[in-house]
N, C-alpha and C positions, 0 to 999 in steps of 0.2 A: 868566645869571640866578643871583643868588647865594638859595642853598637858606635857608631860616629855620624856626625852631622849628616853625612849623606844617607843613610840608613833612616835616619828619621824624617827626613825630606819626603823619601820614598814611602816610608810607609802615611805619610802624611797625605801627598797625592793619591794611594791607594785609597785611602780612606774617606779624600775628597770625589774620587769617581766612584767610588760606590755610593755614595749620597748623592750625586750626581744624579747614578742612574735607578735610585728612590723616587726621586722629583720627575722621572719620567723626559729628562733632559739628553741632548748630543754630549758622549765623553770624550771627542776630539781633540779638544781647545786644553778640558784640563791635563790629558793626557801629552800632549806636545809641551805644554809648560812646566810638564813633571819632567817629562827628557832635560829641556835647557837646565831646569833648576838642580837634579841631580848629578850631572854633568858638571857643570860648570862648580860648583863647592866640590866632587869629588876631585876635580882636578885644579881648584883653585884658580880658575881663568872664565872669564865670560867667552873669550876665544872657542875654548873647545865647549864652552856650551853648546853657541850656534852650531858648532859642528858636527855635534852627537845628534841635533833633531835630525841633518840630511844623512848621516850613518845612523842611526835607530830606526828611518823608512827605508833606505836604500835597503840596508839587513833582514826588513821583514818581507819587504817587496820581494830580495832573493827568493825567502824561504817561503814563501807561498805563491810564489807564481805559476807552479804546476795547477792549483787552484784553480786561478784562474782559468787556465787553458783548458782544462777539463770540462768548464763549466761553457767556454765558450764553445766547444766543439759537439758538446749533446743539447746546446740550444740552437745552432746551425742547424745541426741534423733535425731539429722539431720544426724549423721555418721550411726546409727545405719538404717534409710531411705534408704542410699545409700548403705548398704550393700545388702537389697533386692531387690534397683533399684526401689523400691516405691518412692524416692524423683523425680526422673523422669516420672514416670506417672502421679503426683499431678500437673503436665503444661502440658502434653503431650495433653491433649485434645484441648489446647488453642490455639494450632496448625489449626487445623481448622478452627478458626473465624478468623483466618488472609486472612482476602480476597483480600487485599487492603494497602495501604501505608496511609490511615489516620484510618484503623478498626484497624492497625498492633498497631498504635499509642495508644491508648488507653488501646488497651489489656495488652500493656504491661506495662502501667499503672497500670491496674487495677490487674494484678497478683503480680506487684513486689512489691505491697502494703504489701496488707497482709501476702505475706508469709516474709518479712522483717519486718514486726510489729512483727512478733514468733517469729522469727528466729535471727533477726537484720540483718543490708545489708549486711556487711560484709564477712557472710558464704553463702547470697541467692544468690549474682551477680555470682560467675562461674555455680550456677544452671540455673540461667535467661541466662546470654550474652552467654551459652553454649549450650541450647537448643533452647530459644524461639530468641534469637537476628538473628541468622542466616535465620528463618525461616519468621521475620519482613522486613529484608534487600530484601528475594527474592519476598516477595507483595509488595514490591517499595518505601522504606520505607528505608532513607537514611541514614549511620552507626553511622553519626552524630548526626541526631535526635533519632535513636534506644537508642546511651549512654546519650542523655539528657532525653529522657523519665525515663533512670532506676534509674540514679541519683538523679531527682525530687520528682518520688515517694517513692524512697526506702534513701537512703544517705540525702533524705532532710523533705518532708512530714513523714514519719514512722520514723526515728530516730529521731526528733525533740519533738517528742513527747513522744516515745519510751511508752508507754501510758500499753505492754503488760511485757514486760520483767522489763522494770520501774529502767533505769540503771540513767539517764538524771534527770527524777524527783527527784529522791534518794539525786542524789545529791547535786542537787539544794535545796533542803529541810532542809538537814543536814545544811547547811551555812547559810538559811535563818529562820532558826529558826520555821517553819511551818511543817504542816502535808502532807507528798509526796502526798497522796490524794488530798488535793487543789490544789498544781502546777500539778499532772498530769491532771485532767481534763480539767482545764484552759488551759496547753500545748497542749493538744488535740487538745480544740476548733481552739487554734491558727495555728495548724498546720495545722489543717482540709482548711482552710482560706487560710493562705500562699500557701498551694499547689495548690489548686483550684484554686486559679488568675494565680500562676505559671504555670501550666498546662494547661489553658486556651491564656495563653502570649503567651508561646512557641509555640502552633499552628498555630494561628492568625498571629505570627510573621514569623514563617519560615511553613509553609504550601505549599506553593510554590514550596517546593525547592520539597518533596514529591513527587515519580516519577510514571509511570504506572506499574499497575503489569507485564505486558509483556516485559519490557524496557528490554532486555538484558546486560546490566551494574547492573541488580538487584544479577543477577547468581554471575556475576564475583566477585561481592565483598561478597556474602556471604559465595562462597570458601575460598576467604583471610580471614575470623572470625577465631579469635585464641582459642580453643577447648584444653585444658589440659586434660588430661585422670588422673585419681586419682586411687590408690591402692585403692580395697575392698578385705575384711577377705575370707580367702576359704571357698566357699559354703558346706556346710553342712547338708540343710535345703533339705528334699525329694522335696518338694513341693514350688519350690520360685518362681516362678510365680504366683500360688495363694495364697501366703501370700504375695508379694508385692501389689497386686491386692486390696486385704481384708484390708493392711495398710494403702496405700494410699487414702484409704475411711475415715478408723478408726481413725488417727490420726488429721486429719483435723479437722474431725469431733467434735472430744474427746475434742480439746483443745476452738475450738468455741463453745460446750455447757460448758465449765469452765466459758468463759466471759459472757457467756450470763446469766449466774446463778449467776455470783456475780453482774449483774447488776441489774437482778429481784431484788436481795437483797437489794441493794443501793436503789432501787425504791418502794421499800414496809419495809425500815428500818428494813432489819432483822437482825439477830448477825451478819450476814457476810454482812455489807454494805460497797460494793463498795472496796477500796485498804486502808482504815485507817488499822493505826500500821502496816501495812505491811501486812498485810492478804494476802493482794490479792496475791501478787507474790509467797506467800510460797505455798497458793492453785493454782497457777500455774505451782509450781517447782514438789510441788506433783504429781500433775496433769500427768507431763513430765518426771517424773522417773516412773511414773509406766506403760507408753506408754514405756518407755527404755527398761523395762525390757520384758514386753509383745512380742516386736520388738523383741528384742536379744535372746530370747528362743526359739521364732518361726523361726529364721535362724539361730542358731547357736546350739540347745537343748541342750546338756551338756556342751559344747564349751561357750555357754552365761555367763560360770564362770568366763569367760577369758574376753572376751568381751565387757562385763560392764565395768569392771575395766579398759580395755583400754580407750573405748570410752567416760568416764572420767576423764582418765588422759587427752584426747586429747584435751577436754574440759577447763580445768584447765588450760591448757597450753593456749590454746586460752586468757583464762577471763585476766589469768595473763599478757601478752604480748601487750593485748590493753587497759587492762587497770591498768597495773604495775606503771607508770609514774603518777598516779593522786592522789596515794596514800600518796608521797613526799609536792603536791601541796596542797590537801585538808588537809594535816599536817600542812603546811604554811599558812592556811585562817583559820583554826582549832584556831591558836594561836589568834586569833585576834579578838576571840569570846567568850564571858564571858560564854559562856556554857561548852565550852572545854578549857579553857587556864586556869583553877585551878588547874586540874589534868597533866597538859603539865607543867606549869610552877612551879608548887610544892608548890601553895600557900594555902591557905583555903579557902572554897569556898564560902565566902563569898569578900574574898578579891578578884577574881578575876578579872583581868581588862577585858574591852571589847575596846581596840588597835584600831579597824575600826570601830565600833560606835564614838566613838569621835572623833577623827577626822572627819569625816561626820559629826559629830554635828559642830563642831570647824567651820567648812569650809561651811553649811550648810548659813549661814546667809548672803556670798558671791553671793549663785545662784538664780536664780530666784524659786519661788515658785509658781512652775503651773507643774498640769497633764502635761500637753503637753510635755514640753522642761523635764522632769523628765522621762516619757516611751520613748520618742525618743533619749533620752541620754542614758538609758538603753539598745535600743538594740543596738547602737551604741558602747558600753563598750563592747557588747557581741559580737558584730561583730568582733572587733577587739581583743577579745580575742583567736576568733576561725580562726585567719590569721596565729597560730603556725599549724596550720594542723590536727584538733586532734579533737576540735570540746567540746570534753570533761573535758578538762584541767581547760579549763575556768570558769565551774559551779562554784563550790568554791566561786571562787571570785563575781562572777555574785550575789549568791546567801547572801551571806554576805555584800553585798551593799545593795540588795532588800532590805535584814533588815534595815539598816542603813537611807534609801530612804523614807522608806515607810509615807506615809502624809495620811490626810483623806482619800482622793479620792481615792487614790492606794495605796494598803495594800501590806506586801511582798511577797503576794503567786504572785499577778499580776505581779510586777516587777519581781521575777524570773523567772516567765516563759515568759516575754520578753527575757530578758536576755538568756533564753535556746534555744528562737527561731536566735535571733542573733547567739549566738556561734558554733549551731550545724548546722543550714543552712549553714554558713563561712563555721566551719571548720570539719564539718560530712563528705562533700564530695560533695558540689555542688558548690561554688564558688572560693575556691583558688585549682589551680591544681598540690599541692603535699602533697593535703590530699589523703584519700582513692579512689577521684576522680581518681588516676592513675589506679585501677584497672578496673574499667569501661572503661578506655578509652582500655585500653592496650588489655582486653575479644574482645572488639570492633574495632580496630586496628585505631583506632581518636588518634588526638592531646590532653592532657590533659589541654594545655593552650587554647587550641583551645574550647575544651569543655567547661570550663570553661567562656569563654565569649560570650559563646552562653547561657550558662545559666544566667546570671549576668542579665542583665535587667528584664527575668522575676519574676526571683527572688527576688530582689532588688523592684519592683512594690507590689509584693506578701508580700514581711514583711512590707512595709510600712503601706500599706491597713488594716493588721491582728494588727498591732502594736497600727491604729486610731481605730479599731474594739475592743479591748481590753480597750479603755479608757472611749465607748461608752457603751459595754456589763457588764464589770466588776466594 
């Protein structure tokens, strides 16, 4: 395939958003000027430039709007929680096993997990660093290692995977040309892996600093925890103590026999096996509007008209705001993949190019040809995609290389989900500190830089190990 103006164009802009997102800079601007500039020389017209930006968003917006919706309808369901003060008793018990500054350690592990696998971290850290951090700080349990425990399990292990709401795999998938199904179980494994050494580092390493539960310096700083109090709807509900009671059972409940049913399925190949074509997330989204509404009629009864409708707009507003900016970038990896760049560039579909295949091919005959230096390059690509802060931006490209990468031995679903544990370990919220990691720190009253390089080495051990686990397993 002989390369042409537009090929270099593209791989020019690649090259400019990944320096980009070195500088710790928004890849929006250059991404949108990659579309017109590619566009417009492959087709010789500044016409169809302008016209490939609003078909290279309109195309991405198609293809990830399930995304969206998913995310809007299990952050509904968490407002609709906290109207009955049921998202507070789903931890309140956990209160309890904190006996101690290395039991604190764990627990809080093990709750910020899961309820940030439903939920994602994002909406679960002011539930976590707001009830259980205070109460980890006063078993001796220090504020420092409170914000590395929540950021590991939740900003690094559950979003990295993101394995439930399936925002990470989506779109790693769309770019690499595979079924979300592959890379999310594969991202699973990996993530299952990465955290586990992660979690085990951070103990081993700072264990020490972990103080007595009687130390008096435990009280003091668990006064200083920063505690934002949030608006809820006027109560309405006769009875909202036992219906926060009844939900905070129900919904857990509800949404763990969802996954446990599509996994029977997966395991006994029924119609509904496992998340192919998207199944899974719509039987989860399902799943999570009809918990919404259940929720919202039992504390608001006729009022639940109103309700609803808010606490998906609230929703809405969330999906769009974190994840508004990927839809410009996955328009810009979109163009450079012969699946999407017929309909973006306005040609027939059989003419269309594939921009980042070939050049990978072009350039392929330069690098070495070995597993090894190929998945270590990968999460390297992804690491350093996820150093804009964002974690998610990166997919796209991550994923559109896996295509372009993939040799015998490593196929693209393996390489994007290297790639998604690089980007979203970086930039989800555990090693650079002006990703989401501010807000953990800030709940916890830590340095974000400071957090940050407390989490960096076992982190950094964690993807290595899961990255040579991947080349062994897969």
């Amino acid at each position: 395939m002989e390369l042409t103006l537009a090929h270099w164009i593209y791989g020019l802009f690649t090259l400019l958003i990944l320096i980009t997102m070195l500088l710790r800079k928004g890849i929006v601007l250059p991404a949108l000027m990659g579309i017109f500039a590619v566009a417009a020389v492959f087709n010789k017209s500044l016409e169809e430039g302008f016209t490939a930006i609003f078909q290279a968003n309109l195309i991405a917006a198609k293809e990830l709007f399930s995304i969206f919706l998913i995310i809007t309808f299990m952050l509904a369901l968490l407002h609709a929680l906290k109207d009955l003060g049921a998202d507070e008793r789903l931890v309140m018990p956990f209160r309890k096993i904190m006996k101690n500054g290395h039991l604190s350690f764990f627990t809080l592990i093990a709750i910020t997990y899961p309820i940030s696998l439903f939920f994602w971290p994002t909406p679960a850290v002011p539930l976590i660093c707001t009830l259980l951090v205070p109460a980890a700080v006063r078993a001796g349990l220090p504020p420092m290692l409170a914000a590395a425990a929540v950021a590991i399990a939740g900003q690094g292990m559950a979003l990295s995977s993101d394995y439930i709401v399936q925002v990470a795999p989506a779109l790693s998938a769309k770019s690499a040309g595979v079924d979300t199904a592959s890379i999310a179980d594969k991202s699973l494994i990996l993530s299952l892996i990465t955290g586990c050494v992660a979690v085990l580092c951070a103990y081993f390493f700072y264990r020490k600093e972990i103080r007595s539960a009687d130390d008096p310096k435990n009280n003091v700083e668990a006064e200083q925890m920063v505690a934002v109090p949030e608006e809820k709807n006027q109560i309405y509900s006769k009875h909202p103590e036992f219906w926060s009671r009844i939900f905070s059972v129900i919904v857990p409940l509800g949404l763990t026999a969802a996954v446990l049913y599509m996994l029977c399925q997966k395991i006994n190949g029924g119609r509904m096996s496992g998340f192919e074509g998207g199944n899974g997330a719509a039987f989860i989204g399902g799943v999570a509007v009809m918990l919404l509404l259940l929720t919202t009629i039992s504390y608001g009864k006729l009022h639940a008209l109103d309700y609803v409708s808010q606490h998906l707009t609230e929703g809405f507003v969330f999906a769009f705001k974190s994840m508004g900016p990927v839809i410009p970038i996955a328009g810009f990896f979109f163009i450079g993949s012969s699946e999407f760049s017929a309909d973006i560039l306005g040609v027939a579909a059989g003419e269309s190019p594939a921009l980042l295949f070939d050049l990978v091919a072009a350039a392929q005959q330069y690098l070495p040809d070995h597993a090894i230096f190929t998945a270590f390059g990968m999460l390297l690509i992804g690491m350093i995609t996820g150093l804009d802060g964002s974690g998610f931006s990166g997919l796209p490209l991550t994923g559109a290389l896996a295509q372009s990468l993939q040799s015998g031995s490593l196929d693209a679903s393996v390489l994007a989900a290297i790639g998604q544990m690089g980007a979203v370990w970086t930039g989800g919220g555990t090693l650079v500190a002006w990703s989401s990691l501010i807000a953990i720190a800030g709940f916890c009253g830590v340095s974000s830089i400071e957090l940050a390089r407390k989490n960096f080495l076992p982190v950094i051990i964690g993807l290595l190990l899961s990255t040579k686990a991947a080349i062994l397993l897969f």
